[in-house]
C-alpha positions as CSV (number, residue, x, y, z in Angstrom):
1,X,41.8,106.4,87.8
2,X,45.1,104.6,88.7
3,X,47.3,106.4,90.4
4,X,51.4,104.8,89.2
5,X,54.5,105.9,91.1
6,X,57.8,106.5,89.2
7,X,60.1,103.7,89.5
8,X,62.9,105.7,90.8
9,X,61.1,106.7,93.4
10,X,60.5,103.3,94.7
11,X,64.2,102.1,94.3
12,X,65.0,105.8,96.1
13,X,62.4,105.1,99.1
14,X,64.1,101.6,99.4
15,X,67.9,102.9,99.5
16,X,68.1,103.5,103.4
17,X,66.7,99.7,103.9
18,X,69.7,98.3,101.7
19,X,72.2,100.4,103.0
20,X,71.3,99.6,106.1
21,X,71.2,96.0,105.1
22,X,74.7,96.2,104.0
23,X,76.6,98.3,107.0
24,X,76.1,94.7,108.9
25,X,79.0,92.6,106.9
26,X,81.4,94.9,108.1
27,X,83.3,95.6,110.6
28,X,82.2,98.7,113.2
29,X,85.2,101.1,112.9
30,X,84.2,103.2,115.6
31,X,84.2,100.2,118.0
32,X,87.4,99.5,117.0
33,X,88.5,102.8,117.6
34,X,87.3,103.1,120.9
35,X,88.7,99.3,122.2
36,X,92.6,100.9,120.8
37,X,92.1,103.9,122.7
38,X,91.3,101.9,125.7
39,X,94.0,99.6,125.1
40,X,96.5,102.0,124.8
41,X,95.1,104.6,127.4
42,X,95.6,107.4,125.2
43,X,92.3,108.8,122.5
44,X,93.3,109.7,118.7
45,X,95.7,112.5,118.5
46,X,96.6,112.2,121.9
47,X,100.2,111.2,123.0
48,X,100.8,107.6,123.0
49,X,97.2,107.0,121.0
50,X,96.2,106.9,117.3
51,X,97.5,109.5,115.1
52,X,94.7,110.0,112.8
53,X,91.1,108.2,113.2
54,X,91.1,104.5,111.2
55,X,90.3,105.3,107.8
56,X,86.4,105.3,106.7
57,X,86.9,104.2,103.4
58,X,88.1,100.7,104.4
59,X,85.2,98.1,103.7
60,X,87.1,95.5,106.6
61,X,84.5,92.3,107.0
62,X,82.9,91.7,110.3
63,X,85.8,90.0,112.3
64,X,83.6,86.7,114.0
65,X,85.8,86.8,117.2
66,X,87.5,90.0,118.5
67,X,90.1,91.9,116.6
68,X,93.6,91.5,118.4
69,X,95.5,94.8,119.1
70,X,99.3,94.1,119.2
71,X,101.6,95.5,121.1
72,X,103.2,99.1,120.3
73,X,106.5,98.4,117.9
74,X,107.9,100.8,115.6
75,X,105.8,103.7,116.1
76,X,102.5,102.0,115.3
77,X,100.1,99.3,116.3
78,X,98.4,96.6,114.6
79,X,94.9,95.3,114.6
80,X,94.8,91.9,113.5
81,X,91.5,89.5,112.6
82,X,93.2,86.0,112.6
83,X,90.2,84.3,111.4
84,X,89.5,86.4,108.2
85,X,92.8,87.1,107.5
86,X,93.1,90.8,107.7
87,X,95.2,93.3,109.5
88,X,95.8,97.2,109.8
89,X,98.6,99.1,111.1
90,X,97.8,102.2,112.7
91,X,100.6,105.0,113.1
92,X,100.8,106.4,117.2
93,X,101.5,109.5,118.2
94,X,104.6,110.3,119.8
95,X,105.0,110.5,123.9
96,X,103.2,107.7,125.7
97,X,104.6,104.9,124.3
98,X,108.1,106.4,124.7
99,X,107.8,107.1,128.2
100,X,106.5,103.6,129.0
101,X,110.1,102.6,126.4
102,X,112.6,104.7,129.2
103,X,110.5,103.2,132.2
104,X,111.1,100.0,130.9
105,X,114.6,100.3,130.3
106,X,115.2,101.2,133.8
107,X,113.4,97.8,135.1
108,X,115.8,95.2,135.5
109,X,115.5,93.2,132.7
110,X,114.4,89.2,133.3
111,X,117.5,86.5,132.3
112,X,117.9,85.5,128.4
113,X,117.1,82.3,128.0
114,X,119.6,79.7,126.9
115,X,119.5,79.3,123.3
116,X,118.2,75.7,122.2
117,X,119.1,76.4,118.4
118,X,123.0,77.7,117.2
119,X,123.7,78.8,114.1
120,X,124.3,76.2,111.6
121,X,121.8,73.8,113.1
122,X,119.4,72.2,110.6
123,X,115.5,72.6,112.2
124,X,112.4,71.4,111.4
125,X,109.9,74.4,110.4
126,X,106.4,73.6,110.8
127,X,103.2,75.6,109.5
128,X,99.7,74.5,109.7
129,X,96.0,74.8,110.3
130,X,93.5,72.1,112.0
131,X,93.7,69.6,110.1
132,X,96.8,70.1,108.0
133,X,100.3,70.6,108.3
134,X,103.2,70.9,106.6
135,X,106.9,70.8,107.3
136,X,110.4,71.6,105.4
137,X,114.0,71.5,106.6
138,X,116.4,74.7,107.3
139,X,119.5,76.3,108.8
140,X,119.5,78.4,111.3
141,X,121.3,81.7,110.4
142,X,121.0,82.6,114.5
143,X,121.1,81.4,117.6
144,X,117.4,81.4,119.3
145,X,115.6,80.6,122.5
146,X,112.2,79.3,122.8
147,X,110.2,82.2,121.9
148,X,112.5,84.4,120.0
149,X,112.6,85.4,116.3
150,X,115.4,83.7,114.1
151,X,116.4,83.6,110.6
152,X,116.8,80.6,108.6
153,X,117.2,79.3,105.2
154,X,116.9,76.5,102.8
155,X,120.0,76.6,101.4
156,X,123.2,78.4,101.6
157,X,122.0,81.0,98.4
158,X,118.3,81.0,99.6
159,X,116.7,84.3,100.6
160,X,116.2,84.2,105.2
161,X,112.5,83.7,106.4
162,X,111.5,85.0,110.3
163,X,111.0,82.4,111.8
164,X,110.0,81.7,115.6
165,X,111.4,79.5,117.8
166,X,109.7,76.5,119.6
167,X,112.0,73.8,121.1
168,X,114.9,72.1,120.1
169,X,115.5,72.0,116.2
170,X,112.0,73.0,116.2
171,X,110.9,76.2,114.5
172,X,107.5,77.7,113.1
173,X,106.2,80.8,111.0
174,X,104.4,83.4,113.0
175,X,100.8,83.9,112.6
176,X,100.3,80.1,111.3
């Protein structure tokens, strides 16, 4: 006499073996978790760290290099895979990053730069990949140095773009 298992049973047995198959596509919150808190010096609900752990839910896919951590700015920070394409902003806690604000603003502050773009100037903006590229013409809106954030426009009823200096009449977007 044949003994015959239930299908479901099978498919039940062999759940643990797919989900497990599956966790590997994406990325390892915790991991991430534990680089911000490094990077910032400060663990989730502590001043100057994380407000709240990342959220679970998110399904983010497995960054192939490592995830950037930007710089504190408005109250939050942002993780960034460039190579995917993804990015997540997460809220700080109040405390650390405004004390390291005030000791900042003490510290003598380094000399701006001269500005190689004036307002008015037309620029080149340039955006790109390897192997392409792509270029327009603008007007400034600001004055910039090399480095800096400036607006610009196509045209004089055109909505602004951000736009980062480079070198003279030079410009690009940030991030491409």
């Amino acid at each position: 006499m044949r003994r015959m298992f239930p299908i479901p049973a099978i498919l039940i047995a062999a759940l643990p073996a797919v989900a497990t198959a599956q966790a590997g596509p994406f990325q390892d919150l915790a991991a991430l978790e534990r680089r911000l808190a490094i990077a910032l010096g400060a663990d989730i609900g502590q001043p100057g760290g994380p407000a709240a752990p990342i959220d679970r839910r998110m399904k983010l896919a497995a960054c192939p290099a490592p995830v950037a951590i930007e710089p504190p700015f408005a109250g939050a920070v942002v993780l960034r895979c460039a190579e995917i394409g993804w990015r997540v902003r997460v809220p700080l806690l109040a405390g650390g990053a405004q004390m390291q604000q005030a000791a900042m603003a003490s510290a003598p502050r380094p000399a701006r730069a001269d500005p190689v773009i004036r307002r008015g100037d037309p620029v080149e903006i340039r955006a790109g990949q390897p192997g392409f590229s792509v270029s327009s013409q603008m007007i400034a809106d600001q004055d910039g140095a090399p480095g800096e954030r400036i607006r610009v426009r196509a045209g004089a009823k055109s909505r602004p773009i951000i736009v980062e200096v480079v070198d003279i009449g030079l410009v690009r977007v940030p991030g491409i």
